[in-house]
C-alpha positions in Angstrom: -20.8 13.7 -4.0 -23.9 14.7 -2.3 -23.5 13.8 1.7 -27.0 13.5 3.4 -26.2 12.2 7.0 -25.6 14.9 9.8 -23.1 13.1 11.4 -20.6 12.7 8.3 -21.7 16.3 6.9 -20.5 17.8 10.3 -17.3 15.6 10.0 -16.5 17.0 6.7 -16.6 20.6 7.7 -14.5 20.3 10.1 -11.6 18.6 8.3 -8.9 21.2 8.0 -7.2 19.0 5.1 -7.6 20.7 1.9 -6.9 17.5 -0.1 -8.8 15.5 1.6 -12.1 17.6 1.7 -11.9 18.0 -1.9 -11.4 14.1 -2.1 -14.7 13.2 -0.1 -16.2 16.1 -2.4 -15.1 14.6 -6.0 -16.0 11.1 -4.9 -17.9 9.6 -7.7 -21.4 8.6 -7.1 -20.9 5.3 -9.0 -18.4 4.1 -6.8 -21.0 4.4 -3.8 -21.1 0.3 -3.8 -23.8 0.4 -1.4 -21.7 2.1 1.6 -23.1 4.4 3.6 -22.0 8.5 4.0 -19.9 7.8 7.0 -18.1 4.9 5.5 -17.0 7.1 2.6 -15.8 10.1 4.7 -14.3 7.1 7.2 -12.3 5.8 4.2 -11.3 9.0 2.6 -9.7 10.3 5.9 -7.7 6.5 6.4 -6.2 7.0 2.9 -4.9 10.6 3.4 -3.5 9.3 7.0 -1.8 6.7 5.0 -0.7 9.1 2.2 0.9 11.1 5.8 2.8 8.0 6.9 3.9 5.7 4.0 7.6 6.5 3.4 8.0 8.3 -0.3 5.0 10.5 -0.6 5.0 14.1 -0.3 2.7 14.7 2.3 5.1 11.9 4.5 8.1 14.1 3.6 6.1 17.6 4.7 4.8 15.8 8.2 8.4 14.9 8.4 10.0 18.5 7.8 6.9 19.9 10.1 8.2 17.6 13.1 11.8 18.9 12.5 10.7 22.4 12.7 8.3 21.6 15.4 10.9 19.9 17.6 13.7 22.3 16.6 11.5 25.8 17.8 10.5 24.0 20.9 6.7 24.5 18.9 7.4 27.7 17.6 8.5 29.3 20.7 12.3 29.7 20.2 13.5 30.3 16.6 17.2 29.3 16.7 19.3 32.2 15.3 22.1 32.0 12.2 24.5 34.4 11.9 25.0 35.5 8.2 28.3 36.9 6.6 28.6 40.6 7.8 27.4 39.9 11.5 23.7 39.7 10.8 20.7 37.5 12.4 18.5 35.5 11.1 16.1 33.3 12.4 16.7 29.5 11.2 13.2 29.3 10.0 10.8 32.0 8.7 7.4 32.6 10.6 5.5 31.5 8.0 7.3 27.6 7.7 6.5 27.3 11.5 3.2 27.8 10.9 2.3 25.7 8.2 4.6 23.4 10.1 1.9 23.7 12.8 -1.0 23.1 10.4 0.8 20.4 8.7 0.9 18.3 12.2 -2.3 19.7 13.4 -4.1 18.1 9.7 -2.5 14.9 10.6 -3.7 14.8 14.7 -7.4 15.9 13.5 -7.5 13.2 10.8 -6.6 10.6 13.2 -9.2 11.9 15.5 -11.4 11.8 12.9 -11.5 8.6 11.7 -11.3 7.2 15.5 -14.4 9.0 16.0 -16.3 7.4 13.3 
């Protein structure tokens, strides 16, 4: 789909949520109905915030893992330690799931302060 007004064009590019930019991009023309660039995006962004909080779905369970790791690292600032067999450390959770634990959260906050905005 083709967006034309400036103000949902600028909203697009600045979701960070993969799936949900490609949505707004794949939405077929014929299901326009009449509703107008912002209305589309608007609607787009409410379904993935629903996809993140209706129980079952798989971006509810990764928002829900991303809060545990959140909470557990004090956001990312102190990685617990587990001591393996043989005396070694590890850190409970690997750099890289703390940051996309950050990204997953940070998708959610800009999509609800997205579609407040329009």
């Amino acid at each position: 789909m083709t967006l034309t007004s400036k103000t949902a064009v600028k909203v697009w590019k600045s979701i960070k949520c993969a799936e949900c930019k490609e949505s707004i991009e794949t939405f077929p023309e014929a299901e326009r109905d009449g509703k107008t660039d912002e209305e589309i995006v608007k609607g787009e962004i409410e379904y993935f915030i629903e996809l993140f909080e209706e129980e079952g779905t798989t971006l509810n369970g990764d928002l829900e893992e991303a809060r545990v790791i959140i909470r557990e690292t004090k956001n990312g600032k102190a990685n617990k330690a587990v001591i393996l067999p043989g005396g070694r450390i590890k850190p409970k959770w690997s750099e890289w799931d703390i940051q996309r634990a950050r990204n997953t959260v940070g998708e959610y906050n800009q999509l609800k302060r997205l579609a407040a905005k329009l």
